[in-house]
N, C-alpha and C positions, 0 to 999 in steps of 0.2 A: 415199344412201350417204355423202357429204358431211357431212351431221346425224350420220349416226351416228356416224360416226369423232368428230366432233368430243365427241358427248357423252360415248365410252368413255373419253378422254382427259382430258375433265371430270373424269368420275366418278371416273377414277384418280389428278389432282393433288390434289382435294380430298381421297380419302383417303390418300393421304401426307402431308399437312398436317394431317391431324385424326393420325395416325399419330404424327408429330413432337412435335404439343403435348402430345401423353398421354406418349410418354418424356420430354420438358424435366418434364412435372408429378412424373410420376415420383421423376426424377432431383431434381427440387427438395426433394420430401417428404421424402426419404431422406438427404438431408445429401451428395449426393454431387456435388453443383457448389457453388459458391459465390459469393458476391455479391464482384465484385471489389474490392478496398482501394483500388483507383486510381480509382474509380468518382467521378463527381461527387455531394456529399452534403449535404443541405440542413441549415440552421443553427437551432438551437435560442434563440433571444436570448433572453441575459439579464434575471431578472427586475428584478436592480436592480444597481446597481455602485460600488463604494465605492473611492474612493481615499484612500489610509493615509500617503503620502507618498514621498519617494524612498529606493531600498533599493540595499544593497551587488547588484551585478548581476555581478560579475567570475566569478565559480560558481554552482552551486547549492545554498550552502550556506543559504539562505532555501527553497528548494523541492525539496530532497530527500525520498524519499517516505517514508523511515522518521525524519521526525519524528511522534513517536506522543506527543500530537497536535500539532499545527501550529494547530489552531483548535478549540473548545472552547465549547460552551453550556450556564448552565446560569439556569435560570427566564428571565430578559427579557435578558441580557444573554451578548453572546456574544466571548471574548479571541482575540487573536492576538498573533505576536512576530517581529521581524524584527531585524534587524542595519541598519544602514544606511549611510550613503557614509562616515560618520566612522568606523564600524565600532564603533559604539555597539550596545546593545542594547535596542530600541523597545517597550514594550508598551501595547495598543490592547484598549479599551474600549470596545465599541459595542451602544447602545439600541436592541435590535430595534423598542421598538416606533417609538420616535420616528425613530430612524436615524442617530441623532448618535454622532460618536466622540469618546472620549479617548484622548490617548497620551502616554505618560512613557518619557523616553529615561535609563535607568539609568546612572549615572556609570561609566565602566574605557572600556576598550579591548580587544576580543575577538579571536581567531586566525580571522578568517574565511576565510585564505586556503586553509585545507583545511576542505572540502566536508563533512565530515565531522563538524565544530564545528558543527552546528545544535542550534535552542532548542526545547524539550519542554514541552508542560505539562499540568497534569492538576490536575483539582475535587477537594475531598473534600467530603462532603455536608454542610457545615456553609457551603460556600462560600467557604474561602480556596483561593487558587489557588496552587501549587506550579510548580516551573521549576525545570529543569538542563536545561545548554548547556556549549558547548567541551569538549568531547572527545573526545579518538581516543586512548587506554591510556592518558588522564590521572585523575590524582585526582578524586573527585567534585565537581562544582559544584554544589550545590542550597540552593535558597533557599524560602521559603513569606511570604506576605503575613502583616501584623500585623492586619489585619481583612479581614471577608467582603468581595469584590466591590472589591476594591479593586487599583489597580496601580501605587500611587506605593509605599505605607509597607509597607518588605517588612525583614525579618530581613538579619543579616547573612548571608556565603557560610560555612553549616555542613556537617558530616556528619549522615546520616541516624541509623547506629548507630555507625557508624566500624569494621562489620567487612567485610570485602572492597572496600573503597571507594579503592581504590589506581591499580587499571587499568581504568578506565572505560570505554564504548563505547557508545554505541546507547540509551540512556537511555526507555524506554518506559513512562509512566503506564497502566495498566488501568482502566478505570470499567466499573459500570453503564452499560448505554445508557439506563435508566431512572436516574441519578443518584441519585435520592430512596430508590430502593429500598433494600431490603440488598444490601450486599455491600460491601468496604471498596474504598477508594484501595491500589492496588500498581503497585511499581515493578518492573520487568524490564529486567536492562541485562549486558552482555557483561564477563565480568570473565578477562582474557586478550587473547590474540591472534587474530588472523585464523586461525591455522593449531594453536592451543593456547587454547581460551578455554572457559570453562564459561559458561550462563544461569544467572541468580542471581533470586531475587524477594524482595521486600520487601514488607512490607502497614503501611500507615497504621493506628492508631486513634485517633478522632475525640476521645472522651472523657478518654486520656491527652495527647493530642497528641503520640505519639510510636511511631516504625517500629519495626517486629520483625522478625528477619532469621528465616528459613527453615533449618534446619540444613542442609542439602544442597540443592545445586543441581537446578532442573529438570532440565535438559539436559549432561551433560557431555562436553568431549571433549578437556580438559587432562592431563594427566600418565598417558594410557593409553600400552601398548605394542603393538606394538613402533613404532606409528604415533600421532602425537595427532592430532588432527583440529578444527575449531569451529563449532557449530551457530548457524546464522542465520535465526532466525523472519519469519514475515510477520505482518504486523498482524497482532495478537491477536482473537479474536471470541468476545462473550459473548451467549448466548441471551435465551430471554424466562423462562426457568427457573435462572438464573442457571451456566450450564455455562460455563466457560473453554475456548475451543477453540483450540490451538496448532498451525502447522505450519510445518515447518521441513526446511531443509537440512541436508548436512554437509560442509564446506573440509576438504581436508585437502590436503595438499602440492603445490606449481604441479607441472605437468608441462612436460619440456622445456627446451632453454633461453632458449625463448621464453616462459617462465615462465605458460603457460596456466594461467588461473583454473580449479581443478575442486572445482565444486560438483557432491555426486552425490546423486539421490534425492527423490523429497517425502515428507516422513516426517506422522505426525500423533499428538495424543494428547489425551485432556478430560480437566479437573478437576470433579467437579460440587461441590468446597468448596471453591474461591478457592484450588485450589495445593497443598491438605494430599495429596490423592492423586489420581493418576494413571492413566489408564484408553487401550485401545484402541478403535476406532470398532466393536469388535466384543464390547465389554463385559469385555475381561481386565484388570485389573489389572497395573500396569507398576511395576516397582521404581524406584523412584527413589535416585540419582538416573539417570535414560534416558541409554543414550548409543548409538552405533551398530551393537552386538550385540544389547539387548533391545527397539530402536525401530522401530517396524511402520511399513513404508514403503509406501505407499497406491500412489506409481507410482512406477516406479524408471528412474532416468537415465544414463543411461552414463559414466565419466569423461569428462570433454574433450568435452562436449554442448553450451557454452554456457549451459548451466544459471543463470540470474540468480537472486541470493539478495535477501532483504525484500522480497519483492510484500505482500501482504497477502490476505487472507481476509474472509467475511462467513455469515452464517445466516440461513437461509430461514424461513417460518411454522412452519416443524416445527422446525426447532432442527437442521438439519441443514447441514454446513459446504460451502462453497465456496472454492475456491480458484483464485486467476489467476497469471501467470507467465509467462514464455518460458523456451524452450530451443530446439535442432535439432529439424526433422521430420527425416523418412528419407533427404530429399535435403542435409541438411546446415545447411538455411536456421533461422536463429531467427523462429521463429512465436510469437505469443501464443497461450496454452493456458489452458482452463477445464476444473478438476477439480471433481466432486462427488462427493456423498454419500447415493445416491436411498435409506437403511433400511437396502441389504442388501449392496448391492457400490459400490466407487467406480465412478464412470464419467467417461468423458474425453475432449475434443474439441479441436483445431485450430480458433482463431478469426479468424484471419488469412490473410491468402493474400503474403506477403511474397515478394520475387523477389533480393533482394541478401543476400551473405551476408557476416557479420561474426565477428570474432572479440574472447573477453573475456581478456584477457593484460595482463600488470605490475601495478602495484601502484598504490594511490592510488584516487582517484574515476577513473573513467575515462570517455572520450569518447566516447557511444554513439548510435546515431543512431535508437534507439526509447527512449523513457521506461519504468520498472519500471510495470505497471497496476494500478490501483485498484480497487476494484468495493464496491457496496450493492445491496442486494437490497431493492423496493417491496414492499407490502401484497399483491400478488398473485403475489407471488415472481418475478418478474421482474427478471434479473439483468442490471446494467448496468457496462460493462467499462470505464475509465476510461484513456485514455492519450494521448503525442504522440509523433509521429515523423513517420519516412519517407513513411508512408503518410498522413498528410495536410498533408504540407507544416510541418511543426512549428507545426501548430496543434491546441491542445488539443480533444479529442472523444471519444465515446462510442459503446460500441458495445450492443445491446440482444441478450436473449439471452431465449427466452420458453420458460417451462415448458411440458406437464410435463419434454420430453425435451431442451430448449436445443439443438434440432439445429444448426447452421447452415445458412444464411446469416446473418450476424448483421447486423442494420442499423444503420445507422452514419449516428450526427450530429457536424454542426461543433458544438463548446458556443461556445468563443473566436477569432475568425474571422480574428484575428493571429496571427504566429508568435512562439511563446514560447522560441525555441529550443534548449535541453536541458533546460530545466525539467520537474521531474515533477510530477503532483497532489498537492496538499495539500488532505484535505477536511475537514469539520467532521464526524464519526460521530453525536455526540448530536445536532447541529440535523436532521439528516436522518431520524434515528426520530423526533423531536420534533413535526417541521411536513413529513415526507416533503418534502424540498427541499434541492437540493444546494447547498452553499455551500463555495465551494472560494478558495486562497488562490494570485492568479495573478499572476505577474511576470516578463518576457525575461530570462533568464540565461544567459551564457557558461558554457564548462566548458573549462578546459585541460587537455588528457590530465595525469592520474596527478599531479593538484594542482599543477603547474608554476605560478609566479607568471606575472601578465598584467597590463597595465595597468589598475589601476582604474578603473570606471566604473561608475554608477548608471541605475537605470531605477525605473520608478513600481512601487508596490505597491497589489494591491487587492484586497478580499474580494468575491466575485461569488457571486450567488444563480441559480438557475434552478430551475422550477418540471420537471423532469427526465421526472417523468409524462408531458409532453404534449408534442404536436410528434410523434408516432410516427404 
């Protein structure tokens, strides 16, 4: 009698245990639990690690994410630029194959103390390298080298065309990720205000050696009524078919008089001819110039969400866009968020599990306690989410996201196992189609709410490689 009692009670924990694991599978298949952020996460180490020298560390005006680019390859050799403790402007030259750098520290003295003055640069396929830097609604800076590959002997500080080149902002090089290919060098940069600015494009030609303005802006959200507004792109992203893929926000008035940031919406639109026309993800035709009546917005976000503006974008094997970001989930908290594009409808996921909540109010860089995310997508479309904060201690890391459906859980590695602390990612786009391998531009930087001066100080600069694929 003893036996048997004991075995019906057997028989009945073991099937409740076999009962449990079948919902955890369940519940895991389905995206409906998730791997916790606070979780302990193993470390990816670097494939190699470069140091560039000591750099202005007071902001992040060296590691903000929308410098588009911050690092740039093209054939054997791969540039960067920084600002450093004299508040010089540094540029670095380094020999993938040998490993050696050069760097030439450009004569002036730059406004590094807003975050916003960072340096850009971009190839055109003959191989001289272009740069503009320091601005926030300043006149244009831009310069271009007097030979290929080179980063001492550069032009003096000219205008492009000299037409809208007045109030500057966000200064954005576009390339091929195939650089050799066709398609020309163009510039995309904010011409206005935060709350009144339109997007402007510009395209290099190689053969004249000289820009052509675009009659109309991409994007506009200046001089409309009864409200202006201003559109804020994320990385740009170009396919393997040469499509221009933009997505973007729209600012339009603080709310309050706590003067809340309100970015509202993720909008999206393609060019498949370098900017001449403009299309929806559903094949219409958009008048250019787009502004916030004829702009199809893929998700939409409520005023006063949190909403962060510049993340960045990337495209899959099929040419199809991704998009990363934060904003509020339902309970108010800013989560990182992964948008796609699967052919026929967007689809959209919570990648984060964050438990503190924050808010994006006043004006200037402001002090936030998660980084804007980065993201590239590998050879088997596998998308990898780049960012620092909270959730791991402000140290830089990655989160994986695996087709076809990107459910979560997402798994998540240390890449930099120091705290960088506000710094955001700076990655290299062409070295990573090139040699699939991340190379990102990493250095500890302060940030004083809303660009307040701080006492200067320096910290090391370095370009770091990981082999991104492995370690999973």
């Amino acid at each position: 009698m003893m036996e048997r009692i004991y075995n019906n009670k057997h028989i009945k924990k073991m099937y409740l245990l076999f009962v449990s694991a079948l919902v955890l599978i369940i519940l895991h298949s389905t995206g409906c639990i998730f791997q916790s952020d606070n979780s302990s996460s193993s470390v990816i180490p670097p494939e190699s690690v470069v140091e560039l020298g000591e750099g202005w560390a007071t902001n992040t005006v060296n590691t903000v994410i929308f410098r588009h680019h911050g690092l740039v390859t093209f054939e054997d050799y791969q540039f960067t630029a920084f600002y450093n403790q004299e508040r010089e402007m540094c540029l670095v030259k380094r020999n993938l194959d040998s490993g050696n750098t050069e760097t030439y520290c450009m004569p002036g003295e730059y406004d590094t103390f807003d975050a916003h003055n960072s340096i850009s640069l971009g190839l055109d396929r003959d191989g001289y390298l272009h740069i503009s830097y320091d601005h926030h609604g300043h006149e244009l800076n831009y310069r271009i080298t007097k030979e290929p590959f080179s980063i001492e002997n550069w032009t003096e500080e000219k205008p492009m065309t000299g037409k809208h080149e007045d109030r500057v902002t966000y200064p954005t090089f576009i390339m091929p990720y195939n650089i050799k290919e066709p398609g020309p060098l163009m510039f995309l940069y904010r011409d206005g205000s935060s709350s009144s600015g339109n997007a402007r494009l510009k395209k290099y030609d190689e053969s004249s050696k000289e820009w052509q303005d675009y009659e109309q802006p991409v994007l506009k959200g200046a001089g409309l009524e009864p409200w202006s507004s201003n559109p804020y792109w994320n990385h740009p992203a170009v396919d393997d078919e040469d499509n221009l893929h933009l997505s973007f926000v729209w600012r339009t008035h603080s709310l309050g008089e706590e003067s809340r940031i309100n970015n509202i919406n993720v909008d999206y639109a393609y060019s498949p001819d370098w900017g001449e026309s403009w299309y929806s993800s559903n094949n219409k035709e958009l008048r250019v110039p787009v502004t916030q009546v004829n702009s199809e917005t893929v998700h939409p976000v409520s005023p006063g969400s949190n909403l962060i503006n510049q993340c960045s974008s990337a495209v899959d094997s099929e040419g199809r866009p991704h998009i990363v970001y934060y904003s509020n989930d339902p309970e108010g908290i800013p989560q990182y968020q992964h948008l796609w594009f699967d052919g026929n409808r967007w689809r959209h996921s919570y990648i984060s599990q964050r438990s503190d909540d924050f808010d994006l109010k006043g004006s200037g860089t402001l002090q936030i306690p998660i980084s804007r995310p980065e993201v590239v997508i590998d050879k088997e479309d596998n998308v990898y989410v780049i960012f620092r904060g909270d959730l791991t201690e402000d140290r830089m890391a990655v989160k994986r996201l695996t087709p076809p459906d990107y459910k979560p859980p997402a798994e998540k590695r240390i890449l930099w196992d120091e705290s960088v602390e506000f710094a955001e990612p700076v990655i290299d786009r062409l070295y990573w189609e090139e040699a699939n391998k991340l190379s990102m531009l990493i250095q500890k930087n302060g940030q004083p709410p809303h660009d307040a001066e701080a006492p200067p100080r320096a910290e090391p600069v370095y370009i770091v490689d990981w082999e991104l694929t492995k370690g999973w």
